[in-house]
C-alpha positions as CSV (number, residue, x, y, z in Angstrom):
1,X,9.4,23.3,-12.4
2,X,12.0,25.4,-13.7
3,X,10.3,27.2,-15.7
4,X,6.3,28.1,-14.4
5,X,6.7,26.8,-11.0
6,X,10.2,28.4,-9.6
7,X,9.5,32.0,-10.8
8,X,6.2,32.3,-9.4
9,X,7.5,30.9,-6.1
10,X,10.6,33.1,-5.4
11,X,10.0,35.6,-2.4
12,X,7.5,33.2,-0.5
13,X,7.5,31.9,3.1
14,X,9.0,28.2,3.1
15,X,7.1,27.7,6.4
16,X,3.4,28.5,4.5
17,X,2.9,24.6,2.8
18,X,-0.5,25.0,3.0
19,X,-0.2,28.2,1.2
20,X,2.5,27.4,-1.4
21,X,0.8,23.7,-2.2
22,X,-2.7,25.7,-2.6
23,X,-0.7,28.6,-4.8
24,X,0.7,25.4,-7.4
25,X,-2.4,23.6,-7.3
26,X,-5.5,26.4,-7.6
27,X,-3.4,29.6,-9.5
28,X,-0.4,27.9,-11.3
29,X,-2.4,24.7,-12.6
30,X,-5.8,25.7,-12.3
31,X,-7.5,22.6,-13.6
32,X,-10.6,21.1,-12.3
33,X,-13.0,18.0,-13.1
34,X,-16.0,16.6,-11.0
35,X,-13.6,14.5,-9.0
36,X,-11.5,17.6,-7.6
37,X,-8.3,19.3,-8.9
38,X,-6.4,16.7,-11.3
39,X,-3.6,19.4,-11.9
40,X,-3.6,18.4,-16.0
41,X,-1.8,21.8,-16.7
42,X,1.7,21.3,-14.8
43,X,1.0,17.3,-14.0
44,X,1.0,15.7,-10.2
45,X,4.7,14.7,-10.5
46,X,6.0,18.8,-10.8
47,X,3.7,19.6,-8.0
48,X,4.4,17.1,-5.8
49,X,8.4,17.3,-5.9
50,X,8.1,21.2,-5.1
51,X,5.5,20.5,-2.7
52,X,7.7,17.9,-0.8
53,X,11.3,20.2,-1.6
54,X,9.0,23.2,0.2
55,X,8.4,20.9,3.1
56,X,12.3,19.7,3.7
57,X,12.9,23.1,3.6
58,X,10.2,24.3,6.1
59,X,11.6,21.7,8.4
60,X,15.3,22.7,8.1
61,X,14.4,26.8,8.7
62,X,12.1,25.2,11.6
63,X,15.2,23.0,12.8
64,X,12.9,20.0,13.2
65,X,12.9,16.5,11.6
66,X,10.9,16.2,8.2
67,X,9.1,13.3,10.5
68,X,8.1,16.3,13.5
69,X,7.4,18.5,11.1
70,X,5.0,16.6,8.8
71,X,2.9,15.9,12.6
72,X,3.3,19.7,13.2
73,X,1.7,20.1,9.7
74,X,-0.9,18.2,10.7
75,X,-1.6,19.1,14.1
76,X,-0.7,15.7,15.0
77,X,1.1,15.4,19.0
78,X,4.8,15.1,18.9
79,X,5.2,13.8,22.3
80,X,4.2,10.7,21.4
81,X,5.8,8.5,18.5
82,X,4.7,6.1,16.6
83,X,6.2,3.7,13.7
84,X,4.4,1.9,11.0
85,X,3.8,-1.6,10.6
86,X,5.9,-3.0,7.6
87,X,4.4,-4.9,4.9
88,X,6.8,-6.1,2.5
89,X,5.9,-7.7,-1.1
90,X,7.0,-11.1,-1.3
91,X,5.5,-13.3,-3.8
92,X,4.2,-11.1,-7.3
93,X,1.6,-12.1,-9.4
94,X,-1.5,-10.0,-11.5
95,X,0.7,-7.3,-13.5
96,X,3.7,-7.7,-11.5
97,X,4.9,-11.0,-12.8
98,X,4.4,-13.2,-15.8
99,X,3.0,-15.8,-13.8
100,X,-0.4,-17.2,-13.2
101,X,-1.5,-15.9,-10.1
102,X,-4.2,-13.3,-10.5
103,X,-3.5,-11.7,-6.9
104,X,-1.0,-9.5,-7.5
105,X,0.4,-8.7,-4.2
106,X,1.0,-11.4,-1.1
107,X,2.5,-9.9,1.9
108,X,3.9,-10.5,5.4
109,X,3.1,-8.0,7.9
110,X,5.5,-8.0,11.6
111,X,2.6,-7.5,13.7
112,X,3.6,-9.1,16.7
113,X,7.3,-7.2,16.7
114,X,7.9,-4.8,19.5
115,X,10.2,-2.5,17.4
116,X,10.3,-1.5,13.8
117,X,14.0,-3.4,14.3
118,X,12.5,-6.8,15.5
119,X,10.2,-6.4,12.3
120,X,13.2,-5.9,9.6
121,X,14.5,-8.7,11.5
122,X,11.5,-10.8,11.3
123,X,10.8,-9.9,7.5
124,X,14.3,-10.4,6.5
125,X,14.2,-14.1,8.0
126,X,10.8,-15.1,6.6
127,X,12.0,-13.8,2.8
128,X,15.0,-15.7,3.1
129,X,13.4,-19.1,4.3
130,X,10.6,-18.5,1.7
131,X,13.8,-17.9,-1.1
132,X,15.3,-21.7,0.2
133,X,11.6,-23.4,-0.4
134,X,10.8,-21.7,-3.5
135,X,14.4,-22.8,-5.1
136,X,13.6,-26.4,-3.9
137,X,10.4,-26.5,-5.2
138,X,10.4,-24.5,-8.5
139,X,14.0,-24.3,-9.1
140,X,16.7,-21.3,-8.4
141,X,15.5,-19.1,-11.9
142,X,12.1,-18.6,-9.8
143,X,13.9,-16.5,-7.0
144,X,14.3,-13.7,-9.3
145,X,13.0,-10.5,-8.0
146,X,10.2,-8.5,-9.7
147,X,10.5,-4.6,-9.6
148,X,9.1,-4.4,-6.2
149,X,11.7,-7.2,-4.9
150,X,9.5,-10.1,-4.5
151,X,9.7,-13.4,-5.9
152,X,7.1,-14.7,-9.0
153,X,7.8,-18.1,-8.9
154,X,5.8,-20.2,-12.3
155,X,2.9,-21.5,-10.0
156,X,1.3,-23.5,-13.1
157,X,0.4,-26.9,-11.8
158,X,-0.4,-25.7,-8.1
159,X,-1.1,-28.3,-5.6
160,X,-3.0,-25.7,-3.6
161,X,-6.9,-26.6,-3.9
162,X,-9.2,-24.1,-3.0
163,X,-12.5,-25.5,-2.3
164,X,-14.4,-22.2,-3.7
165,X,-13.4,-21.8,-7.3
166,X,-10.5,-23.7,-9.0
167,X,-9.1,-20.5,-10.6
168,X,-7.7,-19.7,-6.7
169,X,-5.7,-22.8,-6.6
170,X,-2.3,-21.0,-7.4
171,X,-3.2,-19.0,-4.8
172,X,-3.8,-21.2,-2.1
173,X,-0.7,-22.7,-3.1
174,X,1.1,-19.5,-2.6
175,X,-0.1,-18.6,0.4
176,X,0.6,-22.0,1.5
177,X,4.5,-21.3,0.6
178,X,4.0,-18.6,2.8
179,X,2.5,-19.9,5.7
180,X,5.4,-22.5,5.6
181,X,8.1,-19.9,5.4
182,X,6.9,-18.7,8.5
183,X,6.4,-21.5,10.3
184,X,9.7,-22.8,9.7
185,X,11.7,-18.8,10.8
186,X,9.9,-19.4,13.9
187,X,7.4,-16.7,13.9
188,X,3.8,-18.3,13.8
189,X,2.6,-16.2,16.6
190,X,4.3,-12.8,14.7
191,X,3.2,-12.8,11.3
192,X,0.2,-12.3,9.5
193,X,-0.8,-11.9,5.5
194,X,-1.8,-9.1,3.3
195,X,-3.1,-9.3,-0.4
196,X,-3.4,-7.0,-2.9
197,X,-5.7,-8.0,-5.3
198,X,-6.0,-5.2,-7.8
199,X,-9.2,-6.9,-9.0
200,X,-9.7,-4.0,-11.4
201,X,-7.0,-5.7,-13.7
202,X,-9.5,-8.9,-14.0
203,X,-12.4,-6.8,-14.2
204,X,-14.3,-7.8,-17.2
205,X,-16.4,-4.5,-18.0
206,X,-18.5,-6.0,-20.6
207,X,-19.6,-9.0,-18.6
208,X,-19.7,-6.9,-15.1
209,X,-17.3,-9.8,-13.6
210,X,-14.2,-11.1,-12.2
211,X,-12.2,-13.5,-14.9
212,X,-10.5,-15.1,-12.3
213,X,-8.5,-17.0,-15.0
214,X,-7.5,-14.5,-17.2
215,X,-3.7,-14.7,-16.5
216,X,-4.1,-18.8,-16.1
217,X,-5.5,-18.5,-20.1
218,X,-3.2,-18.7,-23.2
219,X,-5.0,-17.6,-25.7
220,X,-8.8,-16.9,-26.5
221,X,-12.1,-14.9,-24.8
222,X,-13.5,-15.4,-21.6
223,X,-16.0,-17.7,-21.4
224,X,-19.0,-16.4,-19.3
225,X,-18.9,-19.3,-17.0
226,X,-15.3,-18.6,-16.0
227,X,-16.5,-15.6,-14.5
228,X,-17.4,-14.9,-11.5
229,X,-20.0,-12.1,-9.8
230,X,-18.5,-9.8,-6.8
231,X,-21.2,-11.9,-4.6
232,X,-19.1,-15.0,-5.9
233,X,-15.6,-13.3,-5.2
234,X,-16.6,-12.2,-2.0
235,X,-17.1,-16.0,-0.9
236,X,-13.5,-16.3,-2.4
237,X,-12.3,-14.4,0.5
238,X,-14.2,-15.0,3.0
239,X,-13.0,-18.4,2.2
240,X,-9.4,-17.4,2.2
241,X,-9.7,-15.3,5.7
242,X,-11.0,-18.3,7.4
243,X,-8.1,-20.4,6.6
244,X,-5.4,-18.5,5.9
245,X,-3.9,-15.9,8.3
246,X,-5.0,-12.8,6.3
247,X,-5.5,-9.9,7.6
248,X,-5.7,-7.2,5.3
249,X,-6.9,-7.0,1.6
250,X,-6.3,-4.4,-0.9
251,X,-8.7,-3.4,-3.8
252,X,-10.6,-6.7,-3.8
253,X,-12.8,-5.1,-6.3
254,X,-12.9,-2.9,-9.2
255,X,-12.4,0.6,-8.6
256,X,-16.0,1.6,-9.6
257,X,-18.1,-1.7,-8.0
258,X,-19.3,0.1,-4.7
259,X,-22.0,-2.3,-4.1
260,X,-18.7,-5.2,-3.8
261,X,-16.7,-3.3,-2.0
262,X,-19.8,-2.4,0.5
263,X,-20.7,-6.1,0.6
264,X,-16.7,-7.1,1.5
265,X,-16.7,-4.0,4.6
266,X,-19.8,-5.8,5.9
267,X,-18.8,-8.9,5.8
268,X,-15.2,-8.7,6.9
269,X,-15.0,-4.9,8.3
270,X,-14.6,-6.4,11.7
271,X,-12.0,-8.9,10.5
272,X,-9.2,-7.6,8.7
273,X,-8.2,-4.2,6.9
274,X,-10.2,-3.8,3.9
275,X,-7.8,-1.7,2.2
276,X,-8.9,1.2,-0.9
277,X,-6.1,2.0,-3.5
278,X,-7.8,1.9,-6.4
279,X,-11.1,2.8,-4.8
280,X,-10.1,5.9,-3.2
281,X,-6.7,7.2,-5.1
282,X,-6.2,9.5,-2.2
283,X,-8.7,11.8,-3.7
284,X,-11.0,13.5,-1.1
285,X,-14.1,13.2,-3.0
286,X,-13.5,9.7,-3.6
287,X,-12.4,9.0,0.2
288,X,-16.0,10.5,1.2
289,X,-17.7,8.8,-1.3
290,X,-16.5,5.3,0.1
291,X,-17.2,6.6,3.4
292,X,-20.5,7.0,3.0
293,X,-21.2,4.3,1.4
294,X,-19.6,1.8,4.0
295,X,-16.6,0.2,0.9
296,X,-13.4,0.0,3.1
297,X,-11.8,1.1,6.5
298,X,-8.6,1.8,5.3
299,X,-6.3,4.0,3.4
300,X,-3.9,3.1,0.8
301,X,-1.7,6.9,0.9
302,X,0.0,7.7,-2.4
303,X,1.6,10.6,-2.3
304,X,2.0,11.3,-6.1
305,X,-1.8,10.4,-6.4
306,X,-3.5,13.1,-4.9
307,X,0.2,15.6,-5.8
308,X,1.6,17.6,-2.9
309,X,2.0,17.4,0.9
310,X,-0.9,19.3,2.3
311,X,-3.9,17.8,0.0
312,X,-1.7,13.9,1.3
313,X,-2.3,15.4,5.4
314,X,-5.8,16.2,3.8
315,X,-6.8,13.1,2.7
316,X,-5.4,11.2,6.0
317,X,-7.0,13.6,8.3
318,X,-10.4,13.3,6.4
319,X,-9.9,9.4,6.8
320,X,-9.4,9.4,10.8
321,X,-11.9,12.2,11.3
322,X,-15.3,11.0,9.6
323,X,-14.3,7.2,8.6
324,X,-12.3,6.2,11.8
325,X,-9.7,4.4,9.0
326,X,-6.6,3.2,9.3
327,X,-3.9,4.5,7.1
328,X,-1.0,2.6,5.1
329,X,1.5,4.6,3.3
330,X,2.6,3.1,0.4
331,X,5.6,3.2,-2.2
332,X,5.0,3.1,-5.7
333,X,6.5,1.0,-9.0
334,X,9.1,3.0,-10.7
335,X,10.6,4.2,-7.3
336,X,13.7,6.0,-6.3
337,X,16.0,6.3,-3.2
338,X,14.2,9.4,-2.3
339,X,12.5,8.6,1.9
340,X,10.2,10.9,2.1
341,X,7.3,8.7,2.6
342,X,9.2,7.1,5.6
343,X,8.6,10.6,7.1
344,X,5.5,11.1,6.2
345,X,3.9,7.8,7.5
346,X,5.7,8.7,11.0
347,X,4.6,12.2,11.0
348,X,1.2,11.3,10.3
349,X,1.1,8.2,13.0
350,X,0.0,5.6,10.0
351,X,0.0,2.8,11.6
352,X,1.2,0.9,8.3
353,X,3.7,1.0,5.3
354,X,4.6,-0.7,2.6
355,X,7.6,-0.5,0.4
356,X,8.0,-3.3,-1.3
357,X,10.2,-6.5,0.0
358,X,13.3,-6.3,2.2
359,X,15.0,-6.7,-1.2
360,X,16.6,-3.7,-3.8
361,X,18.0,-0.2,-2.3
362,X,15.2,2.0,-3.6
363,X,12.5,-0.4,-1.4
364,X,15.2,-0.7,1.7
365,X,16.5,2.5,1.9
366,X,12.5,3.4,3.4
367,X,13.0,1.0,6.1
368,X,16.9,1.4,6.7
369,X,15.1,5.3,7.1
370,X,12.4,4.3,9.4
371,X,15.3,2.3,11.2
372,X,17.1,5.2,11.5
373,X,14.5,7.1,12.7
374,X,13.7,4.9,15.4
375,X,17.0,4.9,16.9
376,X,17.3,8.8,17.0
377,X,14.0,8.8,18.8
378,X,14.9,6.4,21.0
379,X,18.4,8.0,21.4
380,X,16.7,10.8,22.7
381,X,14.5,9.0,25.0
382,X,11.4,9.2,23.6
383,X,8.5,6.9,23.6
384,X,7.9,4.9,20.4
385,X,5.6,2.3,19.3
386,X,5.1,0.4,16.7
387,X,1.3,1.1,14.4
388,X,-1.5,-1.1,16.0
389,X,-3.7,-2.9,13.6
């Protein structure tokens, strides 16, 4: 940054994002594979952290908030506000934790709030009821929080039974922890689940299946009967859905299995947010590609996947525009304090975020942002709602 980057930037308009982002990406980097611009030369993290410092500073010169500025950006109305739906990370699993649940993300999502404050609230209540049952049943060293601020308790000898496939037992058992956290804050009617599988970590490549019990095994291969196809894993969820209050799931396949993730949209498009992280990357080319094949119908936006501000607007737009997708804006492991993505999401109207659980400062201090936000808008007496699903 300090050394390519800053020289070749001095003397250029603040206000041209397009044109700067464009500038670091095309000239300075220069790289280019078959799936777009992978900026290998100066790397997505130096790019991106210009590209976002260029943006705060196009906003302060414009004397608009980042959030008005982003939508002006985009060409997005800023008459009209809207505030993402929170889903927070409360129980870990797949690479997040050391137990065995091979999900690796179960989240609440506020969707019956009428405020992004009645959904902290409602979040905050649910976590803490779920941290009382999980110390009563699995004792008070299973309340401690993973990076993202959720709780892994050791569901070993799960009483959940999931009539599909055995492996899913832990699960059902967690979400059954969940579903009982909620019930008991009071908020049946309010809350729903998301999942984020991240199948691609139980992909088996050289089997072309899900090991469903590869974080339930100690020691020793796969067995081929262990395994399942996507056909089978798809009857896992549809399975789940239909009993559990779920509705949205993240990368339910492996990144490359188009023919599971186009089996999944058809079967459950209509149903729930069938969400593409993995999948989709926030690469263009790879957005398109699911979109004409029919894999997903919703976005997961990573702002450091795709590397600067305009090619993240590019990505969302492309979404809305040909794929009529919803858009979640996420966090990512490793994070700081920085909010930007709590701009971004209400700049660009996603109508969902997530940012880990209501738990640690660099996961909070998005929604203490967004909470912030939604006072100064309302302050001013503008009309805010909160992301439909």
């Amino acid at each position: 940054m300090n050394t390519i980057i800053a020289p070749a930037l001095q003397g250029k308009d603040p206000l041209d994002q397009e044109g700067i982002d464009r500038f670091m990406v095309e000239e300075l980097d220069g790289t280019v594979t078959e799936w777009g611009r992978l900026k290998t030369k100066l790397g997505a993290n130096s790019i991106l952290a210009v590209s976002m410092a260029v943006c705060q500073a196009g906003a302060a010169a414009s004397h608009l908030p980042l959030y008005d500025y982003i939508a002006h950006l985009a060409g997005y109305s800023t008459e009209e506000h809207s505030l993402p739906v929170p889903s927070f990370n409360i129980i870990n699993g797949g690479a997040h934790s050391g137990n065995s649940l091979v999900v690796q993300e179960f989240m609440i999502m506020p969707v019956g709030a009428k405020s992004f404050r009645e959904a902290m609230r409602i979040a905050s209540e649910v976590y803490h009821t779920l941290k009382s049952l999980i110390t009563k049943r699995y004792g008070s060293d299973s309340t401690n929080v993973g990076d993202e601020g959720g709780f892994a308790p050791n569901i070993t000898n799960a009483t959940g039974h999931n009539p599909v496939h055995p492996a899913m037992n832990s699960v059902d058992t967690a979400l059954e922890l969940i579903c009982e956290a909620i019930d008991a804050s009071g908020y049946h009617e309010k809350v729903r689940i998301g999942m984020d599988v991240a199948a691609s970590e139980f992909y088996n490549a050289q089997h072309g299946k899900y090991d469903l019990m590869k974080k339930a095994r100690k020691e020793g291969e796969p067995r081929p009967e262990e395994m399942v196809t996507s056909a089978e894993l798809l009857r896992v969820y549809e399975d789940l859905v239909a009993r559990f209050p779920i509705i949205s799931i993240e990368d339910g396949f492996d990144q490359d299995d188009f023919e599971g993730w186009a089996a999944m949209q058809c079967s459950l498009g209509d149903k729930i947010d069938i969400v593409g992280d993995d999948l989709t990357v926030s690469n263009p080319l790879r957005i398109q590609n699911a979109i004409d094949q029919k894999c997903c119908n919703s976005l997961l936006l990573k702002v450091n996947q795709i590397g600067s501000v305009s090619e993240a607007i590019g990505a969302v737009k492309l979404c809305r525009e040909r794929g009529h997708w919803t858009v979640m804006t996420s966090h990512r492991s490793g994070e700081t304090e920085d909010c930007f993505i709590s701009h971004l999401s209400v700049g660009l109207h996603t109508e969902k975020i997530k940012s880990g659980a209501p738990c640690r400062s660099e996961r909070l201090c998005k929604y203490n942002e967004l909470l912030r936000i939604e006072e100064e808008l309302l302050r001013e007496g503008k009309k805010v709602v909160l992301g439909s699903l």
